[in-house]
C-alpha positions as CSV (number, residue, x, y, z in Angstrom):
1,X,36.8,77.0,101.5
2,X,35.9,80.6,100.8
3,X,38.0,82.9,98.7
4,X,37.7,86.1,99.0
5,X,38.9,88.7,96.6
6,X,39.9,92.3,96.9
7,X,41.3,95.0,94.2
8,X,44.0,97.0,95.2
9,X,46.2,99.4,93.2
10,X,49.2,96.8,93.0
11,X,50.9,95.7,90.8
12,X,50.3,91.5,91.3
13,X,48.5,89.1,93.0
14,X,49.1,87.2,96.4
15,X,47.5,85.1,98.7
16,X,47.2,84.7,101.8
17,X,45.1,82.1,104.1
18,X,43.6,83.4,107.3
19,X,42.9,81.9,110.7
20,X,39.4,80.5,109.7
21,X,41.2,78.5,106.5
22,X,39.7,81.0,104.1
23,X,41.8,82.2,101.5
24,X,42.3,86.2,100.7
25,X,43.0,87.2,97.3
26,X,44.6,90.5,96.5
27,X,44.7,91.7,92.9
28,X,45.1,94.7,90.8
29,X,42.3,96.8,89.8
30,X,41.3,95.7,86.8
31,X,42.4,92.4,86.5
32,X,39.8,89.9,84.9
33,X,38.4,87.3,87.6
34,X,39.4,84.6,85.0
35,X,43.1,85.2,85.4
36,X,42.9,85.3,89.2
37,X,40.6,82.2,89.2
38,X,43.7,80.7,87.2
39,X,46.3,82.3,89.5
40,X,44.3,80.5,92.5
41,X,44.0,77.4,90.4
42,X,47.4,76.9,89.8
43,X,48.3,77.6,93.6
44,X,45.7,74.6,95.0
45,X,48.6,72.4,96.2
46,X,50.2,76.0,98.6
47,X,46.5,76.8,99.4
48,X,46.2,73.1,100.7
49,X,49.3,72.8,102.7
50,X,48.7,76.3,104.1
51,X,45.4,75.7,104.9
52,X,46.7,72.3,107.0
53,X,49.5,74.1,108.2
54,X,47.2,77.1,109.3
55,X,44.4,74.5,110.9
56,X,47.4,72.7,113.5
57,X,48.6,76.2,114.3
58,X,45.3,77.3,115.4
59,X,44.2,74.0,116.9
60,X,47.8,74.2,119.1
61,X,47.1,77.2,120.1
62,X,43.1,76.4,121.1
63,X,44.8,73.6,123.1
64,X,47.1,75.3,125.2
65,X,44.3,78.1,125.9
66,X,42.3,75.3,126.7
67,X,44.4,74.1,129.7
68,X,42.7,77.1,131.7
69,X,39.2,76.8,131.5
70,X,37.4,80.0,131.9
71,X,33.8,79.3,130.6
72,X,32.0,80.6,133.5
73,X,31.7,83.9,135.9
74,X,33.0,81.7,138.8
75,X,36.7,79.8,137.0
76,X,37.5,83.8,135.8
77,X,37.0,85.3,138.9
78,X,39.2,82.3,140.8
79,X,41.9,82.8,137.8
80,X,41.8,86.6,138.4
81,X,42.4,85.8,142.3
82,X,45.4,83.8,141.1
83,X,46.6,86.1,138.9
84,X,46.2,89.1,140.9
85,X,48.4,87.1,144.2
86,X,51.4,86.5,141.7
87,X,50.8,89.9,139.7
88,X,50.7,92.6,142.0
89,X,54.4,91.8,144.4
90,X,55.7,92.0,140.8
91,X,53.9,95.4,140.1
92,X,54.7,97.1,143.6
93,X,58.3,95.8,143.2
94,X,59.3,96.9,139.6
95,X,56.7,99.8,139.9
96,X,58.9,101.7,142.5
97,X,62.2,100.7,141.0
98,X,60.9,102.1,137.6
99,X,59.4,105.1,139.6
100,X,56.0,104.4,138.2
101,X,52.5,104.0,139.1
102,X,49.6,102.2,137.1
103,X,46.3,104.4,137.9
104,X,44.8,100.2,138.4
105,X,45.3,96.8,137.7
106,X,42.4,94.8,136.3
107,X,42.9,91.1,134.8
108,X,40.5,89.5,131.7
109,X,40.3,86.6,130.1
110,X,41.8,88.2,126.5
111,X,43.4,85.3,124.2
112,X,44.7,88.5,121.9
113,X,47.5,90.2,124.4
114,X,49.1,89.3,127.2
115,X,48.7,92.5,129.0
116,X,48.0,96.3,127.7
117,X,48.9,99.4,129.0
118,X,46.1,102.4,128.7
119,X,49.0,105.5,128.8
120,X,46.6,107.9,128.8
121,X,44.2,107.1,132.3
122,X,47.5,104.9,133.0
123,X,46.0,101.3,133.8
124,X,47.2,98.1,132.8
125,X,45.2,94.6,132.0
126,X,46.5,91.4,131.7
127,X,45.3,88.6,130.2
128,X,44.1,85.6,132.8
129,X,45.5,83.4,130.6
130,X,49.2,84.5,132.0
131,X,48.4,81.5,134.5
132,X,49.6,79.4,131.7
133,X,53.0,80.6,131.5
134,X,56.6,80.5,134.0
135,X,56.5,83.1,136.7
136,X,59.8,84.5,134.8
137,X,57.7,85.1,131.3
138,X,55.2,86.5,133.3
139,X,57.0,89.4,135.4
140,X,58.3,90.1,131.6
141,X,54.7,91.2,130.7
142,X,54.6,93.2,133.7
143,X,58.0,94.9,133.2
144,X,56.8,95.5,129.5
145,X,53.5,96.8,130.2
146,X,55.1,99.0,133.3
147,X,57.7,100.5,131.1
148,X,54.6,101.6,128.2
149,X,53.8,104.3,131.0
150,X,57.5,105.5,130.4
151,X,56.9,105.1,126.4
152,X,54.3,104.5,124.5
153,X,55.8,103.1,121.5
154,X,58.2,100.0,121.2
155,X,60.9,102.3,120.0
156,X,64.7,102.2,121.2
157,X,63.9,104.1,124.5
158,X,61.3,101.6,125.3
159,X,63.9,98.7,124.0
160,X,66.5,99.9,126.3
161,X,64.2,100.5,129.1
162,X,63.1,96.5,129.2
163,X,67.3,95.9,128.7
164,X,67.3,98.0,132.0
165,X,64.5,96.6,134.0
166,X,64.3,92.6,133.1
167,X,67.3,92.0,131.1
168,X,66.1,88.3,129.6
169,X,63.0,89.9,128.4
170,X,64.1,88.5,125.0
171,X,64.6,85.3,126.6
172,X,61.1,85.1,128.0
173,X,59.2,86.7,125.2
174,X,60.4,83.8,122.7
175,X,59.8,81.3,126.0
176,X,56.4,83.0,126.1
177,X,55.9,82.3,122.2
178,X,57.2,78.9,121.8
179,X,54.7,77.8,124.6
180,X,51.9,79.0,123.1
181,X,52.8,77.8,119.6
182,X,53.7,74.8,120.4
């Protein structure tokens, strides 16, 4: 186990673990490394179960991205294909209802997002890995990423927009997360 320490101008320390099982220190400028090895000290039984708790998340998550195998040029290229036949009726159907247009469509194997939305040259990516979920929690990600080229930000417009365009997109974004988490 590593712990890493940074100063800060706060007022107290904290930890946090991170996904490798390292633990992050944060701690006032200032503050003598004795008294933040004693702070960690007295927190080993939380770094422990954290560290545990962290470790099953992460191997939960490796395992469901692992039910796709895309280790070679050949299995991403077949899951694009896939993808791509269940993706674009979606597109061209909530595309002209939204009176949109996405500039292209391209698919990667990203673990980090789901889909992304580039307002500015007006493309969209999604994420292979999409295979792994219902069609209904996927045409969410499309609706969500179709409705970024209406607004940017997830502010109240772009709330009200999804309410408008897939009205369970609450429903199938916590679908979409207790999947993958589980």
């Amino acid at each position: 186990m590593t712990i890493q320490i940074t100063y800060r101008w706060t007022r107290r320390l904290s930890l946090r673990i991170v996904k490798n099982g390292d633990v992050h220190v944060s701690a006032p400028v200032g503050l003598s490394r004795k008294e933040i090895e004693r702070f960690v000290e007295s927190h080993r039984e939380w770094i422990a179960e954290a560290r545990n708790k962290t470790l099953e998340r992460e191997n939960r998550r490796a395992a469901f991205y692992g039910q796709l195998p895309l280790n070679t040029k050949a299995q991403v290229i077949e899951a694009s294909q896939r993808l791509k036949t269940l993706i674009e009726p979606m597109v061209e159907h909530h595309a002209k209802e939204m009176g949109v247009k996405p500039s292209v469509i391209r698919f990667k194997p990203t673990i980090s997002r789901w889909g992304q939305c580039d307002v500015k040259d007006r493309s969209i990516s999604f994420s292979t890995y999409l295979l792994l979920l219902p069609e209904w929690c996927i045409e969410h990600v499309v609706v969500h990423e179709l409705c970024h080229l209406l607004e940017p930000s997830h502010n109240a417009r772009f709330h009200s927009l999804m309410d408008k365009y897939y009205p369970r997109w609450r429903e199938a974004r916590k679908e979409t997360r207790r999947l993958c988490r589980s």
